[in-house]
C-alpha positions, -999 to +999 in steps of 0.1 A: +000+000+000+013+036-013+024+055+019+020+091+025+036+115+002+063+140+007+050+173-006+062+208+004+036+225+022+021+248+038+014+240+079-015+217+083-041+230+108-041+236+147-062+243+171-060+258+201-097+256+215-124+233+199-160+216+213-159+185+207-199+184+182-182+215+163-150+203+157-148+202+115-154+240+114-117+241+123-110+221+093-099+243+060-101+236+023-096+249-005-123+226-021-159+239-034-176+205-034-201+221-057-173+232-085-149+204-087-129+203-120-103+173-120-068+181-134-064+163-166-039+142-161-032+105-174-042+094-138-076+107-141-085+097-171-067+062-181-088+033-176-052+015-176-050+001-135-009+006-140-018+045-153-045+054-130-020+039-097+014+059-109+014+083-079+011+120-085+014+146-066-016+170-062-019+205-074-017+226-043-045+250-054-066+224-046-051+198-023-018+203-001-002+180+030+025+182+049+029+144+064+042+155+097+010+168+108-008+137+099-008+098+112+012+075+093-005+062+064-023+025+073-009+027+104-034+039+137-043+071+135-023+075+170+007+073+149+037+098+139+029+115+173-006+127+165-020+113+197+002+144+215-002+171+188-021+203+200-053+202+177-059+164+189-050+172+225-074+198+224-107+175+212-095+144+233-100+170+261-128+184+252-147+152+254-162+144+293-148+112+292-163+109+327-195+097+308-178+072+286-191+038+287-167+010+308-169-015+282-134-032+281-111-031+249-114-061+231-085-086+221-073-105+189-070-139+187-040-149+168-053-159+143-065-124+138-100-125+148-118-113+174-113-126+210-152-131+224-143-155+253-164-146+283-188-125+263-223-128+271-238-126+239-276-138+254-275-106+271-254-085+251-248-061+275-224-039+250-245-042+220-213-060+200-222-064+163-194-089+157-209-110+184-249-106+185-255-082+150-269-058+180-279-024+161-297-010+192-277+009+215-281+000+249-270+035+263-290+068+260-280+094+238-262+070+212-267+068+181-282+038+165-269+024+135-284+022+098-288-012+085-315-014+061-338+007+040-371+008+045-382+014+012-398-015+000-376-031-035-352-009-027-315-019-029-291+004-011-260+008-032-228+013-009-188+003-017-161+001+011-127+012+011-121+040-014-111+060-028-091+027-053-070+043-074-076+026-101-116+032-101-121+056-133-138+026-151-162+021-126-173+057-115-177+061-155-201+032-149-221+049-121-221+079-140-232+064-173-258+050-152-269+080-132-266+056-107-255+075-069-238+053-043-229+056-003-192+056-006-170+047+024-138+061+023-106+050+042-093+082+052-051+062+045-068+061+007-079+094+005-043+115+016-031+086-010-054+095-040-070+126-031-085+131-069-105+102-061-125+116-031-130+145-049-144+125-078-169+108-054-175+143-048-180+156-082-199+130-094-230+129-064-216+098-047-227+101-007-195+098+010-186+084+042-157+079+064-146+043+068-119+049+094-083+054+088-064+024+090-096+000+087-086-018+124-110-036+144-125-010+161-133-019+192-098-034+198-084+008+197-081+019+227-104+055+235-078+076+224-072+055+189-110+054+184-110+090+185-082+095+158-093+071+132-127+090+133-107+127+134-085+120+113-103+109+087-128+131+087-101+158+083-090+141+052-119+139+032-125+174+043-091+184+029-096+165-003-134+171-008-144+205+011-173+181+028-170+161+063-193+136+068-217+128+091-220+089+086-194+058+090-191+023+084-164+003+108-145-020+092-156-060+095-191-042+112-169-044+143-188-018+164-200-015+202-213+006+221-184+021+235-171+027+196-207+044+193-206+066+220-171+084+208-188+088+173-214+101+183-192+124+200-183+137+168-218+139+153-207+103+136-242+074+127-228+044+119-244+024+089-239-011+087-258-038+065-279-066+063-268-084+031-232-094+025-220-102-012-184-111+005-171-098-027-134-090-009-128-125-012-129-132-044-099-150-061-082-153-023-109-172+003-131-178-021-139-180-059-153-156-081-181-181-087-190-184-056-192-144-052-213-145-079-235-170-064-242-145-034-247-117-062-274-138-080-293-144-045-290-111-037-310-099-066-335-128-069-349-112-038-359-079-054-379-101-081-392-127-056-415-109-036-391-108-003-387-069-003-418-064-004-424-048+030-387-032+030-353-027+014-318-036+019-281-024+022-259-048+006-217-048+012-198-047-017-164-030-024-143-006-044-114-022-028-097-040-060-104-043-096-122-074-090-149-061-067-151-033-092-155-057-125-180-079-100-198-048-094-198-038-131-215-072-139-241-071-117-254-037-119-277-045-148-292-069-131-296-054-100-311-023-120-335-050-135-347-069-103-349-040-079-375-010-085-347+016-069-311+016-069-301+045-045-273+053-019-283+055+017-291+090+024-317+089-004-332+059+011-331+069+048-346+109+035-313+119+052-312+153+031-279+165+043-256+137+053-226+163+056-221+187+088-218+213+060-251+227+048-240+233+010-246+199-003-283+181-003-295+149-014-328+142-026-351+125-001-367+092-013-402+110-022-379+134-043-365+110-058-394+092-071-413+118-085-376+125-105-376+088-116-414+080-123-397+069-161-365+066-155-363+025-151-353+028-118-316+042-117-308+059-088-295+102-087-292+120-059-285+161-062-262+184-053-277+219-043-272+249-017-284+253+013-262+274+036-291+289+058-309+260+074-297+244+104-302+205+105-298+175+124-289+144+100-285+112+121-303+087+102-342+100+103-358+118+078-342+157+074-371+177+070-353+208+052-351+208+015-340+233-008-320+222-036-330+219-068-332+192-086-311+176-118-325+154-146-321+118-149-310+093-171-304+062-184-272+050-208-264+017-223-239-001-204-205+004-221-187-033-226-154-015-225-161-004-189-165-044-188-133-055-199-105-039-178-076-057-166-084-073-135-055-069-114-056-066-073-040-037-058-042-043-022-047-073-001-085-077+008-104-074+037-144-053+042 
């Protein structure tokens, strides 16, 4: 995996005083999310995997780092000293950790996975996803997590650990398409390939933060929990001008002690309830057998059991496998399932950003856009910089964007065909 890049910059940001629900207005960019223009460079552009992963090193008009201010790339956002720099020290202590929940940090076994020995899980007194699938905090004044939508034939497009570099092909796809998915974006990947995020951007994607060094979260530690969300929301700020209100943790390892420092940070976590297991393709498991999820996965929205409600299905833009999987299946998806939308569209969460600038359409909105339109998915992008809202997963009342035509495109065989190489080793 591509490390950090050494580019002379200006100082990265500090702060000297920050509340801990306000800290992103600290956070500077020189980003418009609704005016992005992509340099046009082979990187952007090639649908080559070797072109699109050459690193490059940003144009500082619109993206600049300096790598001592910043964890170590992959590594726990504690890393290269950030746990003691002055704009972390001042949110850790801004937080009244008094009223943090005494859930113990969990252990690896080694073999990797997760220790659960002497876990209740009958009782599930931490609401542990990895051991029960709890959603349902047990503590007041969390948040509870997104795992469905309740739109009935609804599938609820989402892809894990972007921005890939080599994803041109597929965003071409999605654009062709007009098709709008949650993106969750490890913040490692977006310092990496910063044109990506703001792609994501460009393009309507909703995007969400996905941790930075995709650990198991509840095996961090307080103080690590509370960089890997910081920090990468501070990334995809710097790269995108937007910071995001919503979060996936990696493997769906989540507790309630994970969800109370999130929620710290104005942070919903969205999980799923379908998984393609599309990361292991070609290592734990075939391709066919991938498939063979895929094709179950979109039987349902033809054989009456969405009836009554929708679903959020895990898939990946983590290699050009998942990608090419993806490609495959979107036809059929498209053709089985009356709506193809990202989450925020499906959950009528109209401003999934703390910023007020970008709005999605709520689902309503969306359906009177697509009464013809075959069912592909498009969310907007519109202003809004007057109206105060509260997006945690219900409906956001306020609306006032306006809204963007629809459309429908041929699928293009050569977004089909491109070389299907991995670039990083897999894992959700």
């Amino acid at each position: 995996m591509i490390g950090l890049k050494s580019i002379a910059v200006v100082a990265a940001l500090v702060i000297s005083k920050v509340d801990a629900a306000e800290y992103w207005q600290s956070f500077n960019s020189s980003i418009n999310p609704l005016n992005i223009t992509l340099p046009n460079i082979p990187q952007t552009t090639s649908i080559d995997p070797t072109t699109e992963c050459t690193n490059y090193v940003p144009d500082p008009s619109l993206f600049t780092l300096d790598a001592t201010q910043w964890p170590t790339s992959w590594d726990i956002a504690t890393s290269n000293g950030m746990n003691t720099s002055a704009e972390f020290t001042a949110l850790y202590n801004s937080i009244d950790w008094s009223k943090a929940p005494n859930i113990p940090v969990r252990t690896l076994n080694t073999d990797g996975s997760i220790n659960m020995n002497g876990y209740d899980s009958a009782t599930d007194p931490d609401c542990w996803w990895t051991a029960t699938t709890c959603t349902v905090p047990k503590l007041q004044d969390v948040n509870a997590d997104i795992y469905e939508c309740p739109e009935p034939e609804t599938w609820g497009l989402t892809y894990d650990d972007g921005p890939n570099c080599s994803h041109n092909a597929f965003y071409d796809y999605l654009q062709q398409q007009n098709l709008k998915a949650s993106m969750f974006y490890i913040g490692s990947n977006v310092i990496d390939w910063p044109y990506g995020a703001m792609r994501g951007v460009r393009d309507g994607h909703h995007i969400s933060s996905h941790t930075w060094s995709h650990k198991m979260m509840t095996t961090l530690t307080n103080q690590e929990l509370l960089a890997e969300f910081y920090y990468t929301q501070k990334a995809i700020k710097l790269a995108t001008g937007l910071t995001p209100r919503y979060w996936r943790a990696p493997y769906g390892d989540v507790d309630d002690r994970v969800r109370w420092i999130a929620t710290q940070l104005n942070l919903t976590s969205i999980l799923w309830d379908l998984d393609t297991n599309d990361w292991s393709a070609g290592t734990t498991e075939t391709v066919q057998q991938v498939q063979t999820s895929y094709d179950e996965f979109i039987q349902m929205g033809s054989n009456g059991s969405m009836t009554t409600h929708g679903n959020i299905v895990l898939t990946h833009e983590i290699a050009n496998v998942t990608m090419s999987l993806a490609l495959t299946n979107l036809p059929n998806i498209m053709k089985n399932y009356q709506h193809v939308v990202n989450v925020a569209t499906c959950q009528n969460i109209t401003y999934p950003y703390m910023e007020n600038t970008v709005a999605f359409r709520t689902f309503d909105e969306y359906l009177a856009q697509n009464s013809s339109a075959g069912g592909a998915a498009s969310s907007i992008l519109g202003t809004n910089t007057n109206v105060g809202v509260t997006a945690t997963g219900k409906a956001a009342t306020q609306s006032n964007a306006s809204s963007d035509a629809s459309f429908i495109l041929a699928p293009s065989t050569s977004f089909l065909l491109f070389t299907i190489i991995l670039v990083s080793s897999a894992f959700f």
